[in-house]
C-alpha positions in Angstrom: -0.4 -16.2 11.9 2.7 -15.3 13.3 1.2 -13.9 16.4 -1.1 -17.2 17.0 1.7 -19.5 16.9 3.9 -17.8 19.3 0.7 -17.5 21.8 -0.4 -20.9 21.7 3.4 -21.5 22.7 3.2 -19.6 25.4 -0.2 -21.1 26.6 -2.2 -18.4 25.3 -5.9 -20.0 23.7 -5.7 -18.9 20.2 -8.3 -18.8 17.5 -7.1 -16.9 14.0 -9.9 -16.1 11.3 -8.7 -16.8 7.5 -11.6 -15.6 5.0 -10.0 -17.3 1.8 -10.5 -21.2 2.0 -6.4 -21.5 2.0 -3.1 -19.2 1.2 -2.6 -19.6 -2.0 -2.7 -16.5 -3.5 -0.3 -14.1 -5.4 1.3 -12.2 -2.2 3.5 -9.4 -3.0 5.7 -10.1 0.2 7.4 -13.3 -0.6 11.2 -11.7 0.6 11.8 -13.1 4.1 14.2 -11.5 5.2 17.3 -12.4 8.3 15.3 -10.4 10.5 12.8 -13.3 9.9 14.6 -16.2 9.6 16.5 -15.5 12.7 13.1 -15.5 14.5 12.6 -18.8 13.3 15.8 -20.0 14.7 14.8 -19.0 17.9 12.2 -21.0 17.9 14.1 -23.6 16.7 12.6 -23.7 13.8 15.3 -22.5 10.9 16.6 -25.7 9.9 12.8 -27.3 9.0 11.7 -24.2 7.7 14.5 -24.0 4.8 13.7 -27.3 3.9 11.0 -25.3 2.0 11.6 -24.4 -1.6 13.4 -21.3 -1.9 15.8 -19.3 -3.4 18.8 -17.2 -1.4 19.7 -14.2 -2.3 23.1 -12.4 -0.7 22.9 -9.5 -2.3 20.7 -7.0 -3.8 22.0 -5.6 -7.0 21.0 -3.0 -9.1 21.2 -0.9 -12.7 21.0 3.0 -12.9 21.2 3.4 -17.0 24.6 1.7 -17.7 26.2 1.2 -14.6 25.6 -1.4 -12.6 26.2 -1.7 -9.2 25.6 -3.4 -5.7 23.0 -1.8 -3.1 23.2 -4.3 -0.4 25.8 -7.3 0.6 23.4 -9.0 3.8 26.7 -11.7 4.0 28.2 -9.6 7.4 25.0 -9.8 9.3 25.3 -11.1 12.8 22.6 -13.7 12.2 22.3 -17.5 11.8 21.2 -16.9 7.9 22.6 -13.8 6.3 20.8 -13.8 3.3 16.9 -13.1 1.9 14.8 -16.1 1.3 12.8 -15.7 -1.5 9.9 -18.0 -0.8 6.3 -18.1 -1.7 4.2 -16.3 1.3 1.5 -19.1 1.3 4.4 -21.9 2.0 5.5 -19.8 4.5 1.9 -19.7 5.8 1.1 -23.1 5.8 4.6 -23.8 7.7 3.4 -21.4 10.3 -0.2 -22.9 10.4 1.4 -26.8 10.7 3.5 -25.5 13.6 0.6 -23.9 15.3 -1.6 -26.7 15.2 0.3 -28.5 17.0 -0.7 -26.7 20.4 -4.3 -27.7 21.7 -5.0 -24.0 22.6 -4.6 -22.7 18.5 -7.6 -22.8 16.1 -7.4 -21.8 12.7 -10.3 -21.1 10.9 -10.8 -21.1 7.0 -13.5 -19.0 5.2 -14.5 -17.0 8.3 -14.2 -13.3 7.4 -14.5 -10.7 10.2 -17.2 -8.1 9.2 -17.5 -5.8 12.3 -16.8 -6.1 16.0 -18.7 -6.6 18.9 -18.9 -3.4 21.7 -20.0 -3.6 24.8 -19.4 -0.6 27.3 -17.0 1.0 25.2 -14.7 -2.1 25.1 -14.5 -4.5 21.9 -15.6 -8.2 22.7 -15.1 -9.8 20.0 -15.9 -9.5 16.1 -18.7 -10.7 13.4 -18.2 -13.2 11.2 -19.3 -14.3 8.0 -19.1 -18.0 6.7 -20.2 -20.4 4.4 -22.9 -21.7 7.2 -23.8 -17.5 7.7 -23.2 -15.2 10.0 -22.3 -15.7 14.0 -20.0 -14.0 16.6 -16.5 -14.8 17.9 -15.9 -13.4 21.3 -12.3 -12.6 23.1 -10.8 -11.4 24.9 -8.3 -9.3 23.0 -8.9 -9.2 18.7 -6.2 -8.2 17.3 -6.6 -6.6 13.5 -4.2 -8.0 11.2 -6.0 -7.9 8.1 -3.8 -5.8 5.9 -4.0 -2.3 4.4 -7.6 -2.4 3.5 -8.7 -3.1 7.0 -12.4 -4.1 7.7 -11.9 -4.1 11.3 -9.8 -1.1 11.4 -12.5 1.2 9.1 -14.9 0.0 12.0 -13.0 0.7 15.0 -13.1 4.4 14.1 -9.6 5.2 14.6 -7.8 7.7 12.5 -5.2 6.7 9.7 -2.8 9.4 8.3 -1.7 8.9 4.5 1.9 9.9 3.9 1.2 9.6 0.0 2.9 7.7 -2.7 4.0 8.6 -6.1 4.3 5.6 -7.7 2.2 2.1 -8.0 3.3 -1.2 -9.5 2.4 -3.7 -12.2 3.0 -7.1 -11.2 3.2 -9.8 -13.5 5.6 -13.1 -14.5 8.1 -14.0 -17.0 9.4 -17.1 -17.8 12.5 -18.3 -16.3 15.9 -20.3 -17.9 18.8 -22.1 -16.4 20.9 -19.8 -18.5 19.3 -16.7 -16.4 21.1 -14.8 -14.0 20.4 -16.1 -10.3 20.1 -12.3 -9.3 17.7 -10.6 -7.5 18.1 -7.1 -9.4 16.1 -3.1 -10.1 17.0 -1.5 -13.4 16.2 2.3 -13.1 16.5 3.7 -17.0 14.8 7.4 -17.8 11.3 7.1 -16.9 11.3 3.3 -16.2 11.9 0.9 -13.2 11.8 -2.8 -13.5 12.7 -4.7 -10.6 13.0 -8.6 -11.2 12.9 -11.1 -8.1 14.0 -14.7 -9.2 11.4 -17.3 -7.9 13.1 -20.5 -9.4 10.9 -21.3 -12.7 9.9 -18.0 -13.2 10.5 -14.4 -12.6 8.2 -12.2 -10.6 8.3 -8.8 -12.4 7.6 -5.4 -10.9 7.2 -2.8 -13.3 7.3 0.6 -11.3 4.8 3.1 -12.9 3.4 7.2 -11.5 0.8 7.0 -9.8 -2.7 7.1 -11.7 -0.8 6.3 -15.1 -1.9 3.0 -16.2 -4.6 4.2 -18.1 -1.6 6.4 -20.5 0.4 2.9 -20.4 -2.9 1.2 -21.9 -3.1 3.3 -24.2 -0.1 3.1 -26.0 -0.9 -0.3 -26.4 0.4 -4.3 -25.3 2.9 -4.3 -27.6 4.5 -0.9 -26.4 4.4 -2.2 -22.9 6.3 -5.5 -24.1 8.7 -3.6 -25.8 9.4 -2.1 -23.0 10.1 -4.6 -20.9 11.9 -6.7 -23.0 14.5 -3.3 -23.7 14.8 -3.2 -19.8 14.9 -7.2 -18.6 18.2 -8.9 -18.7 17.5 -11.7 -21.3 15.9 -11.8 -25.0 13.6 -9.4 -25.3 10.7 -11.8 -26.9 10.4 -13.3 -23.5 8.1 -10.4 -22.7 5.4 -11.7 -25.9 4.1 -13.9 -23.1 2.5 -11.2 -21.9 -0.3 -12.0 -23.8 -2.9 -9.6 -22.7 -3.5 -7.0 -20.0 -4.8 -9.8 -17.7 -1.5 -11.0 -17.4 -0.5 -7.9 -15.4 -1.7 -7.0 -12.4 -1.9 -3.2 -10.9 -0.7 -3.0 -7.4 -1.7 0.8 -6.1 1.1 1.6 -3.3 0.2 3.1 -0.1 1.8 4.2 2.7 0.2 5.2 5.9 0.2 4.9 9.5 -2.7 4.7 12.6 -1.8 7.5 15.2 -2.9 4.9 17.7 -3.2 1.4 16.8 -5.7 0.0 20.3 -8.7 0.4 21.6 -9.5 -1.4 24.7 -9.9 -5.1 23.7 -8.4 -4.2 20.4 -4.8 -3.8 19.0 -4.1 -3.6 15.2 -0.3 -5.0 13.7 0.9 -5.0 10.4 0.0 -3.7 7.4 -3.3 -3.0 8.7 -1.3 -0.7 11.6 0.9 1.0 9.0 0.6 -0.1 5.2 4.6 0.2 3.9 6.0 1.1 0.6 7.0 -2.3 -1.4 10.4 -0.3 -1.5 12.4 -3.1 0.1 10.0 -5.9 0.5 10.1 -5.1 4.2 6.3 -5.0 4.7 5.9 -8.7 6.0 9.4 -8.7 8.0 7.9 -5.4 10.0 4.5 -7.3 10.4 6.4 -10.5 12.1 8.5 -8.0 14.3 5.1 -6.5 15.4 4.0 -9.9 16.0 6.9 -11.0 18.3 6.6 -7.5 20.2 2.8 -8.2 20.4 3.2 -12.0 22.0 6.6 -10.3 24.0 4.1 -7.9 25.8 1.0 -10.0 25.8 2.0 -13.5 26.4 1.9 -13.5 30.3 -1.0 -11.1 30.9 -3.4 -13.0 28.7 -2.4 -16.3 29.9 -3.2 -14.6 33.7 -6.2 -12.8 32.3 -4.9 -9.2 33.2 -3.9 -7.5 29.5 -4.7 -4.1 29.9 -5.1 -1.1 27.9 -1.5 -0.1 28.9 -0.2 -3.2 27.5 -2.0 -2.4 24.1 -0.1 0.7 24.5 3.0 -0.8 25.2 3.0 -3.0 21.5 2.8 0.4 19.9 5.4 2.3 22.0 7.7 -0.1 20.9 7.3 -0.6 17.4 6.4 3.0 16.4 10.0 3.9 16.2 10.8 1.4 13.5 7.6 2.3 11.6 8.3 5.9 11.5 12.0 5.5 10.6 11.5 2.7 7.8 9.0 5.1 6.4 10.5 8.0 6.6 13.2 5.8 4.8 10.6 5.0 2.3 9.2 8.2 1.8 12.5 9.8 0.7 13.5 6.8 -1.7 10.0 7.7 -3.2 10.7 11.4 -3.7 14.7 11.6 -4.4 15.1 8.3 -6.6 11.9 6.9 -7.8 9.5 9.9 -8.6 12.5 11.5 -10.6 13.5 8.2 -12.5 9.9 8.4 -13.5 10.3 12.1 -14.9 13.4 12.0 -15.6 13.4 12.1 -20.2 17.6 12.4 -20.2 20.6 10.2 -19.1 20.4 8.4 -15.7 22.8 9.6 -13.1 23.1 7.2 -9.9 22.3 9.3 -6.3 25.6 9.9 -4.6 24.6 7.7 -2.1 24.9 4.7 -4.4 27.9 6.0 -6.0 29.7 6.1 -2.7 28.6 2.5 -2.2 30.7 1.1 -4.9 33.3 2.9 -4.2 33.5 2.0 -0.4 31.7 -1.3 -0.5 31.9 -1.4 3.1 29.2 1.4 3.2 26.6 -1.6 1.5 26.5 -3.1 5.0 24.1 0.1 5.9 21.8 -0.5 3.7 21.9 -4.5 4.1 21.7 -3.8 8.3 18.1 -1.5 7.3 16.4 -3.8 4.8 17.6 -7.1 7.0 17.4 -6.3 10.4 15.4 -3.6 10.6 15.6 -0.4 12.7 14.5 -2.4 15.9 15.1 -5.8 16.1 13.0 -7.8 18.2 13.3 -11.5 19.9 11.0 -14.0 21.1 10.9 -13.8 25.0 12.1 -17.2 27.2 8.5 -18.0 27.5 8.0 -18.9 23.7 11.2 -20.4 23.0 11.0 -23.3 25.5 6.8 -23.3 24.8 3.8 -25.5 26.6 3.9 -29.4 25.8 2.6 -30.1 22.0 -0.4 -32.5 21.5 
């Protein structure tokens, strides 16, 4: 979505394929992040976005058995809004889609699920669709796979993917949320346990951080084991978790991180999650997709509009945003092994990683971690052409 409105600014005929009949659905990636919000100030759109309900969030705090402590302070970023914007990802969508439609070269199209792509020569065309009046063809001249981690498009382009492993997945569910509450944004790490508690306003959306391939041990001990649990671990009385009142109240995200080699074919280029499936370790999956999006239009803007993208300007997307995706998992990766997979293990008291510990006492050192997780490794920003973009209808 990001992608199609920053086209259509640029002049670019745009025409994005949605296979649900709207966005609103539990996304995982509601943290937008200043990396985000400053792209939305250059395109002047900050001040109308935060108009949208949401909830800021300065710094990211944490608990490591007793101690608590701060893991990131995002208030010394260089950016017009230093601070994480908790915001449901279909408002966020629907902003995007309003803005888009504006242009008279953007389509957006609701229940139209890509099913394959077209080939012809060697070269992708354009892809199959599927929709509630059946099955037809969409041709272009560049499709661009952004449909997340489970990739229809990408399992039929018949390029490689390279799993870097998790050991971990999530359970995902909501607890109720008081004026009395804390306003925090916060990850308790206790022996063998993680909770980590983002604060959507009327509610809080709960991660519970479990091994990987454990649930079925979990279910097992039973509901009310589980509730205990996380009413010992949340910040509040612990009855709140009894609204938990069955096991369809929680929801089992399964973690995955992994990576394309190359993300193109010719008439093809893959972004997102769907290019390299992150970690929820930082929320960062949606900011990286964005920054692949800006990169994408950056490159792509004036050879499409001129009809001359080439496979070298496929290339070019990926060349520049293969360093952030390697870094921020790599990142990732050792969060998973050195902090989270031992948590997990771990059956005695909870020591915090040095790291953490030098953080509180040099609070200046919390700006690294707020720089990674808000700007990113490599931030990009939306080219001339799509700030100042082609008349509106």
């Amino acid at each position: 979505m990001m992608l199609g409105v920053l086209l259509a600014r640029a002049g670019v005929r745009v025409h994005v394929l949605e296979k649900h009949a709207d966005f609103l659905r539990d996304f995982r990636g509601d943290t937008i992040h200043p990396s985000t919000l400053e792209i939305m100030s250059e395109l002047g759109l900050l001040d109308e976005f935060l108009k949208l309900p949401h909830q800021k969030v300065q710094r990211l705090n944490g608990q490591f058995g007793d101690l608590r402590l701060v893991i990131a302070d995002f208030a010394h970023l260089p950016v017009k809004a230093p601070y994480i914007a908790m915001m449901p990802q279909w408002d966020f969508l629907d902003f995007l889609a309003d803005e888009a439609r504006r242009y008279p070269n953007f389509s957006l199209e609701l229940q139209a699920e890509a099913t394959g792509l077209i080939e012809e020569d060697g070269k992708v065309a354009g892809v199959k669709v599927r929709t509630p009046a059946g099955e037809r063809e969409v041709r272009a001249d560049l499709v661009v796979g952004a449909d997340g981690r489970a990739s229809v498009l990408r399992q039929r382009s018949g390029l490689a993917v390279e799993d870097l492993g998790a050991p971990m997945d999530a359970l995902w569910f909501r607890l109720s949320r008081k004026p009395t509450d804390t306003e925090e944004t916060q990850g308790r790490f206790d022996s063998g346990r993680i909770v980590v508690m983002l604060n959507r306003g009327d509610y809080w959306q709960c991660a519970f951080v479990i091994a990987k391939g454990s649930l079925e041990q979990l279910r097992d001990k039973g509901l009310q084991d589980f509730r205990d649990t996380v009413g010992k671990l949340a910040p509040f009385e612990a009855s709140r978790a009894d609204e938990l009142q069955s096991w369809g109240d929680i929801k089992l995200l399964t973690v995955k991180v992994d990576r394309m080699p190359v993300w193109y074919r010719e008439g093809l280029l893959f972004i997102g999650d769907a290019a390299h499936a992150m970690s929820p370790i930082g929320g960062v999956g949606v900011n990286l997709a964005v920054q692949d999006a800006v990169a994408a239009a950056n490159q792509l803007a004036i050879p499409l509009c001129e009809d001359r993208a080439s496979l070298a300007d496929l290339a070019a997307v990926q060349h520049r945003r293969m360093l952030a995706t390697r870094v921020v998992q790599w990142l990732q990766l050792a969060l998973q092994n050195n902090v989270i997979a031992p948590t997990l293990s771990n059956t005695g008291p909870l020591k915090p990683p040095l790291f953490l510990r030098l953080m509180q006492r040099f609070p200046v050192l919390r700006r690294i971690p707020a720089r990674l997780l808000g700007l990113g490794v490599r931030p990009e920003h939306v080219a001339e052409v799509m700030r100042h973009p082609v008349p509106r209808v």
